[in-house]
C-alpha positions as CSV (number, residue, x, y, z in Angstrom):
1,X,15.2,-2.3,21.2
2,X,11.3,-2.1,22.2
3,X,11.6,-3.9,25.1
4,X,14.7,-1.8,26.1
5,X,12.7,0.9,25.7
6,X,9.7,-0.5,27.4
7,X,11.7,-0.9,30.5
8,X,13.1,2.5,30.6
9,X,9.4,3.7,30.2
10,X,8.5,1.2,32.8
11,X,10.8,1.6,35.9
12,X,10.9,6.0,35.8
13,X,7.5,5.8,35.4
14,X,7.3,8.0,31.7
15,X,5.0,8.3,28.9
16,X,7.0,10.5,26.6
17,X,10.5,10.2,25.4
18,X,11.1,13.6,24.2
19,X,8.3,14.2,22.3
20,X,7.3,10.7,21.7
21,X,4.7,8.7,23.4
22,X,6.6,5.7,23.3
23,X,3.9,2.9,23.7
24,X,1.1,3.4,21.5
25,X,4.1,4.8,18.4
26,X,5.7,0.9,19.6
27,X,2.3,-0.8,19.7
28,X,1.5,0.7,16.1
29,X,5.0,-0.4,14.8
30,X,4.7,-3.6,16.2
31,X,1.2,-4.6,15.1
32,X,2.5,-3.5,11.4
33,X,5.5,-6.2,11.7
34,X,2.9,-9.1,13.0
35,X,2.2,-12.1,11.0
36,X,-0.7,-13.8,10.1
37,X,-0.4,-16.3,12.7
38,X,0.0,-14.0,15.8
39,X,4.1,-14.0,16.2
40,X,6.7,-11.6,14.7
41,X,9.5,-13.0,13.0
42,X,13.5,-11.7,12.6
43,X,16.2,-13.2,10.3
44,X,14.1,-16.7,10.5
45,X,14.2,-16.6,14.4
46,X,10.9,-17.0,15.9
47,X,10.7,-17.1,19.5
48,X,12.4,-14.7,20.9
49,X,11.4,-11.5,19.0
50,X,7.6,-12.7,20.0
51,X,8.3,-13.2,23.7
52,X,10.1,-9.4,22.9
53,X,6.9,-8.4,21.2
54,X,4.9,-9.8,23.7
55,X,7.0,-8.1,26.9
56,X,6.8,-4.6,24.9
57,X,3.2,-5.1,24.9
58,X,1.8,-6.0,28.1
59,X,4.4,-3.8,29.8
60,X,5.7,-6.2,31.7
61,X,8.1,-4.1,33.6
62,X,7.2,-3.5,36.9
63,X,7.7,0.4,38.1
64,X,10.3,0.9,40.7
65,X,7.8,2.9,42.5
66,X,3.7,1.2,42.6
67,X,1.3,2.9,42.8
68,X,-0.6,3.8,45.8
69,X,-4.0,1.9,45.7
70,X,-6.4,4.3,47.6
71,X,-10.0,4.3,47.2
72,X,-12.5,1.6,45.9
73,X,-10.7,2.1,42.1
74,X,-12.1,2.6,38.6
75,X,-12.7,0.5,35.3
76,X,-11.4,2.1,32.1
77,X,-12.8,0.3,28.5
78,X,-12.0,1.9,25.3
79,X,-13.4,0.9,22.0
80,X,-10.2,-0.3,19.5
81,X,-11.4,0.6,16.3
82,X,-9.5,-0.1,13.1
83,X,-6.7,1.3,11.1
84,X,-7.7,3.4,8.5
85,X,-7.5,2.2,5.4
86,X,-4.8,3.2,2.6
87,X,-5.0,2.8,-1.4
88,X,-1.8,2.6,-3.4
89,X,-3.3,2.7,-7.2
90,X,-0.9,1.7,-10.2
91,X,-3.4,2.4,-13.0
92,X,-2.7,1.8,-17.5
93,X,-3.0,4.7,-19.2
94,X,-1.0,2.7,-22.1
95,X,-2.1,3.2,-25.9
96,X,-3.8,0.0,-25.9
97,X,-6.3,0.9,-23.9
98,X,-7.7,2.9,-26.2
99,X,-9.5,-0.3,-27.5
100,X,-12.9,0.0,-27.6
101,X,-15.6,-1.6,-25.0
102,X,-19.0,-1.5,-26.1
103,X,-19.7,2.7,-26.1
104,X,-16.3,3.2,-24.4
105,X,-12.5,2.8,-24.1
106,X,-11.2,0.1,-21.9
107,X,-9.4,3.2,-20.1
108,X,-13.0,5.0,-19.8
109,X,-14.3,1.6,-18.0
110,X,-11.0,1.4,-16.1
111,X,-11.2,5.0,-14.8
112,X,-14.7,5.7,-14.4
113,X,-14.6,2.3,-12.3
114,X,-11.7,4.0,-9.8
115,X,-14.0,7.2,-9.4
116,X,-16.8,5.5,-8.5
117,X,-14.3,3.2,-6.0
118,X,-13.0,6.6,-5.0
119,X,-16.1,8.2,-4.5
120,X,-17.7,5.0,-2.2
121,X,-14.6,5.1,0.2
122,X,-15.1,6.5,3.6
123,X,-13.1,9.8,4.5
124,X,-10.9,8.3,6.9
125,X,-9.2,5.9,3.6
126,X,-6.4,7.3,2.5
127,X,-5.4,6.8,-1.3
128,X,-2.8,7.5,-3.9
129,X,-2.3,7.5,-7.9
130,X,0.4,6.4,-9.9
131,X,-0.6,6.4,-13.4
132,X,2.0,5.3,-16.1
133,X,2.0,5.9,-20.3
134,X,-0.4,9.0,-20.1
135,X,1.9,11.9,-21.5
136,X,3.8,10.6,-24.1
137,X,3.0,8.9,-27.3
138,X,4.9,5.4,-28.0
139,X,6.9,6.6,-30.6
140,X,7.9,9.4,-28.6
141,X,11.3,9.9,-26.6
142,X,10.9,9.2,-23.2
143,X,7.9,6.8,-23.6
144,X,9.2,3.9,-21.8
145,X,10.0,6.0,-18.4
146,X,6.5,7.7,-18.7
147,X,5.5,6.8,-15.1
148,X,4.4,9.6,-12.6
149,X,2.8,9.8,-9.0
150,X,0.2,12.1,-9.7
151,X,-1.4,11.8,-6.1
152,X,0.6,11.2,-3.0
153,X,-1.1,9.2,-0.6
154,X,-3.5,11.7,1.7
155,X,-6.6,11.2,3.1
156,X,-10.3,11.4,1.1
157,X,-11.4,14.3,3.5
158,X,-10.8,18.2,3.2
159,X,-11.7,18.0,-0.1
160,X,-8.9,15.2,-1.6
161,X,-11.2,13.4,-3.0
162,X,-12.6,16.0,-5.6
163,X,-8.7,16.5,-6.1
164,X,-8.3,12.8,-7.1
165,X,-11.8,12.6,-9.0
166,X,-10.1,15.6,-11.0
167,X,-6.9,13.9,-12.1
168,X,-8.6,10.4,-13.1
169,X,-11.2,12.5,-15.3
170,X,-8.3,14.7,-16.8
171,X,-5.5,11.5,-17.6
172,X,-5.8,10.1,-21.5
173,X,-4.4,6.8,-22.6
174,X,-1.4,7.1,-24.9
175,X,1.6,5.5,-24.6
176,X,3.6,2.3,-23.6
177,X,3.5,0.6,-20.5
178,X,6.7,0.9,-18.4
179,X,5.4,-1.9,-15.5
180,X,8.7,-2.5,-14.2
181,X,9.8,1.1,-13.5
182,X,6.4,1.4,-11.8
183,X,6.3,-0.9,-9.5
184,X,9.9,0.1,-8.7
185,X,8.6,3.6,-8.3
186,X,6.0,2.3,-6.4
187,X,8.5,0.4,-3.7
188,X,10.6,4.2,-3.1
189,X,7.1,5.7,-2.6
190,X,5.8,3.3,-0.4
191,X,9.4,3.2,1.9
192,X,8.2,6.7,2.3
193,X,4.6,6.2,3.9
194,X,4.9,6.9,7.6
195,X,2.8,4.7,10.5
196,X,2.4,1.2,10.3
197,X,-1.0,0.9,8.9
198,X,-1.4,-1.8,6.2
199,X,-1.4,-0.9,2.9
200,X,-3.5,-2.1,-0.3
201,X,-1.6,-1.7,-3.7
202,X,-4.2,-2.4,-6.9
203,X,-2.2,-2.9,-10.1
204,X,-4.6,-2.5,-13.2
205,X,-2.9,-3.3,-16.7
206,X,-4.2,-4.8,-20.1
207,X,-0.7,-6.4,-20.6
208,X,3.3,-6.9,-19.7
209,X,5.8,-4.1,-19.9
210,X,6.9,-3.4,-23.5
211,X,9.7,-0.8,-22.8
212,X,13.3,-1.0,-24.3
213,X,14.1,0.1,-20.9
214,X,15.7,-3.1,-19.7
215,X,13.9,-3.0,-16.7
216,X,12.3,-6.6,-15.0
217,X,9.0,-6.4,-13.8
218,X,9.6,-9.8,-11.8
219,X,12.1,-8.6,-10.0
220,X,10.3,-5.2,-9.3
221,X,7.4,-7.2,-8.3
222,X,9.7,-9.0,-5.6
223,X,10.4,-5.8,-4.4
224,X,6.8,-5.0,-3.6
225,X,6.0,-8.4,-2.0
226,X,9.6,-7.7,0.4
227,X,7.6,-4.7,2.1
228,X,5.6,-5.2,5.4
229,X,2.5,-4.3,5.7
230,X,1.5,-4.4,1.7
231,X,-0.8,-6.5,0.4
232,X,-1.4,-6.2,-3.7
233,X,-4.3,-7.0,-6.3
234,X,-3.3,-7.4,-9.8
235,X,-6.5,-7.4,-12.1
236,X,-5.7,-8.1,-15.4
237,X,-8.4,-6.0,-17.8
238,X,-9.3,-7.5,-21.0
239,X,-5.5,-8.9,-21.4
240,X,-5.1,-9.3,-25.4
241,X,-1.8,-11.4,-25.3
242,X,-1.3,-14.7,-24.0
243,X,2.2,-13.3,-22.7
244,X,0.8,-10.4,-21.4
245,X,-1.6,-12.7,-19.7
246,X,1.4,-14.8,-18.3
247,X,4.0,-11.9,-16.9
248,X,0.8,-10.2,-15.2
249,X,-0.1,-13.8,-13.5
250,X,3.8,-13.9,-12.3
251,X,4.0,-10.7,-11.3
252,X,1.2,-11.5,-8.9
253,X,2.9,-14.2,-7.7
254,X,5.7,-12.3,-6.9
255,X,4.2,-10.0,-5.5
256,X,2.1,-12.9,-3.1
257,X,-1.5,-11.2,-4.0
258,X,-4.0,-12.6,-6.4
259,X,-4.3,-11.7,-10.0
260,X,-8.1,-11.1,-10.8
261,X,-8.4,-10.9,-14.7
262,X,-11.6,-8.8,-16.0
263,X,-12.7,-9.7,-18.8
264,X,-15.4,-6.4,-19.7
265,X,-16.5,-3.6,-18.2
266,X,-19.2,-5.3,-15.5
């Protein structure tokens, strides 16, 4: 489809489709799908999307009409920088972590350490705040969907990141830890980010899911490691349980990011 498009851009000579600048909207898209090793991959064929890619991106249409090469002609260099950055943060607010550490709660450490992430990101990073088991009690009803998106992903400048400082200082830690519904939460809200820049999800939890809800947080966590352009950090704070321990180390797994286990508050 890019290349089609390429060549219709190409041979009449266009920038815009309607209101779309067709190559750099194509370049983004495509530089979103790449892989690691330079190619670009579809349905476990290999070559032919990246000779595709490759067409799409060097133009390799000729125009039907040249251009006319008068005078001695000019140089052009612009400076490529990179993509801004973008935050998706899952963050505990379960009763355990209420536990002491030292003078505070493990939640204190946890969310005073986000502010002060939040506040040492440049303006151009883009974050947002899903925070699960911070409204209802365990034993209340509803505890094991308790999962909300308190901050949609939007840049740290105009004043957003006050806005996000705000929330993390007003959340408590209360209830149980719905991990599966999250990160299947997290999936919807990420099929919903526009652009093709990459996207960082960090997962913070002192333990596995606990819900009656039925829900797997494997299989939720496949459906994170299925979308391009995410890469995810699970840190594991202070993990009590052994099987806590164990689903948080698969669900990293699944989700093909590393699982970073914190033992205290440095």
């Amino acid at each position: 489809y890019l290349y089609s498009l390429e060549r219709i851009g190409r041979l009449f000579d266009v920038e815009f489709v309607g209101e779309h600048e067709w190559y750099p909207l194509g370049v983004k898209t495509l530089l979103g799908w790449q892989k690691e090793d330079g190619g670009w991959e579809d349905r476990d064929e290999r070559v032919v999307p990246t000779a595709f890619a490759l067409l799409f991106l060097t133009r390799a249409t000729e125009k039907l009409v040249p251009d006319e090469e008068t005078g001695p002609g000019r140089l052009r260099t612009v400076l490529r920088t990179a993509s801004a950055p973008r935050y998706y943060v899952i963050l505990d607010a379960s009763g355990s972590m209420i536990a002491s550490m030292g003078p505070k709660t493990k939640f204190d450490v946890a969310r005073d350490t986000l502010i002060e992430l939040v506040r040492r990101l440049p303006d151009e990073a883009s974050v947002a705040l899903r925070v699960y088991g911070h409204r209802l009690r365990a034993i209340e009803e509803g505890a094991d969907e308790d999962t909300e998106l308190m901050v949609p992903m939007q840049p740290l400048e105009t004043g957003n990141r006050e806005s996000l400082v705000a929330a993390l200082r007003g959340l408590r830690a209360r209830g149980k830890t719905p991990l599966a519904l999250s990160l299947d939460e997290a999936v919807k809200d990420l099929r919903r980010l526009r652009g093709s820049d990459r996207t960082t999800v960090v997962l913070l939890s002192d333990g596995g899911d606990d819900t009656r809800s039925g829900g797997d947080p494997l299989a939720a966590a496949a459906g994170v490691g299925e979308l391009r352009g995410v890469e995810t950090v699970v840190v594991g704070f202070d993990v009590a349980d052994a099987m806590g321990e164990r689903q948080l180390r698969e669900v990293a797994a699944r989700v093909g990011g590393p699982y970073l286990a914190a033992r205290d508050a440095e």
